[in-house]
C-alpha distance (Angstrom), angle and dihedral (degrees) to the residues before:
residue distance angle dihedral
X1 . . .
X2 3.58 . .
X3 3.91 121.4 .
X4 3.99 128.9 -134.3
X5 3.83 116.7 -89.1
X6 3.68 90.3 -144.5
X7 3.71 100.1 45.1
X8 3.54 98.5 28.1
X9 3.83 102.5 -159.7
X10 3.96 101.9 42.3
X11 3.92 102.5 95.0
X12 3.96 110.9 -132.1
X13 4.20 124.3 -112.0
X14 3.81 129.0 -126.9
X15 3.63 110.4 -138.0
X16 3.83 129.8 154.7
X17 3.57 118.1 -105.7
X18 4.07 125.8 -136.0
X19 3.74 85.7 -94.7
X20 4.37 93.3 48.0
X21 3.92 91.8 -109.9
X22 3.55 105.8 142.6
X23 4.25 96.0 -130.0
X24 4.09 118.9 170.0
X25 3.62 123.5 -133.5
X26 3.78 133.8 -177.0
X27 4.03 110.6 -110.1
X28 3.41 91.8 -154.1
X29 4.44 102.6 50.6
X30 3.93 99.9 12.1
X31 3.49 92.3 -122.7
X32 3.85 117.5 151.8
X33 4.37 131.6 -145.2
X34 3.39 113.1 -155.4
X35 3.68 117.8 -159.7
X36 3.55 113.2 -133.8
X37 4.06 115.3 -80.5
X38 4.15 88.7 28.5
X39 3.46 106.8 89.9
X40 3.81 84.6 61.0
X41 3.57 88.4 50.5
X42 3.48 95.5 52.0
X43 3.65 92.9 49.4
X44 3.79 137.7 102.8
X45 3.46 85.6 -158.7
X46 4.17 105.4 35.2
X47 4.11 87.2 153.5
X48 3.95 80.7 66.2
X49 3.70 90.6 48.4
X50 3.68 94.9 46.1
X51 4.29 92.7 54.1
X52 3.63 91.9 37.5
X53 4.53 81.2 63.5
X54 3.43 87.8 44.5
X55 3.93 95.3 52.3
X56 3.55 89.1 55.0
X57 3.72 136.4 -144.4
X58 3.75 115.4 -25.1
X59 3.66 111.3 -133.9
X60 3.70 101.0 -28.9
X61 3.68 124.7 -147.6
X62 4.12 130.1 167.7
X63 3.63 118.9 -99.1
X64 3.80 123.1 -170.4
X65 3.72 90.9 -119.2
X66 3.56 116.7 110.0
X67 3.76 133.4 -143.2
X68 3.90 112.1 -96.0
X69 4.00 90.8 -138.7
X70 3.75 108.2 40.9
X71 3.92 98.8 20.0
X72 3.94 91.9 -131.4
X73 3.81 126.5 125.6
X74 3.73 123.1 -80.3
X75 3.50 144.0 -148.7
X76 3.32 119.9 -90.6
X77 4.53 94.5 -159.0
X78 3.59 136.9 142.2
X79 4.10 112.9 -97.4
X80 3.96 123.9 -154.8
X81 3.92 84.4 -16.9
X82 3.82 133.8 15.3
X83 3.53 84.2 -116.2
X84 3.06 94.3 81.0
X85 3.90 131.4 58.0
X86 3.60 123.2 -154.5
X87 4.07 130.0 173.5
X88 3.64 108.8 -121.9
X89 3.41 124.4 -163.7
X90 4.19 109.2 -123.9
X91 3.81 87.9 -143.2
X92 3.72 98.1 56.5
X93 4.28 101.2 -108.1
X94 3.62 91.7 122.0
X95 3.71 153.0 -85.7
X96 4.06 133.0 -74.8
X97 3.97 123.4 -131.8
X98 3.56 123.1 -158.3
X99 3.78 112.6 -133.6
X100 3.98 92.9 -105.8
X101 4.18 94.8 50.7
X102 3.79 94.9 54.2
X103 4.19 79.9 76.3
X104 4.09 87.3 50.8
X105 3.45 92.2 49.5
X106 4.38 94.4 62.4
X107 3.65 80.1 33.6
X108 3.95 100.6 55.6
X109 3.91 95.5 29.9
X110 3.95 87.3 50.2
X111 3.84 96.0 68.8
């Protein structure tokens, strides 16, 4: 099983989201990973999603949080906005959420 980047040791939960994607979330911070292609999935707006990927990273930095799949370092970048921060993986598995930018993300994608 694959442990939160944030909180390092806590190992992260399968559950089913409202739309039956399969999404995993740390119990103990909320946070969420979402494999690649599942954001969109989870989305109201995954044509959003989709240009937001194809914009890019928004002024990437490192982080010391590493990629729940591979185990490297991601990118810590701004996604759909620069207000908002996500981990993305450098090899393309996916991106984390902290608990409080899952709200941004309906927020941001809604305008």
């Amino acid at each position: 099983m694959a442990h939160c980047p944030k909180c390092r040791v806590i190992e992260l939960e399968e559950f089913d989201s409202e739309k039956g994607i399969k999404l995993d979330q740390c119990p103990e911070c909320g946070g969420r990973w979402f494999d690649m292609g599942e954001l969109e999935k989870s989305s109201a707006h995954p044509e959003k999603v989709a240009q937001a990927k194809i914009d890019g990273p928004l002024r990437p930095r490192e982080t010391d949080r590493n990629c729940p799949r591979c185990d490297r370092a991601m990118l810590n970048a701004g996604f759909i906005s620069e207000f908002l921060r996500a981990d993305l993986c450098q090899d393309g598995h996916g991106l984390w959420l902290d608990k409080h930018e899952l709200h941004l993300v309906d927020k941001l994608l809604a305008e």
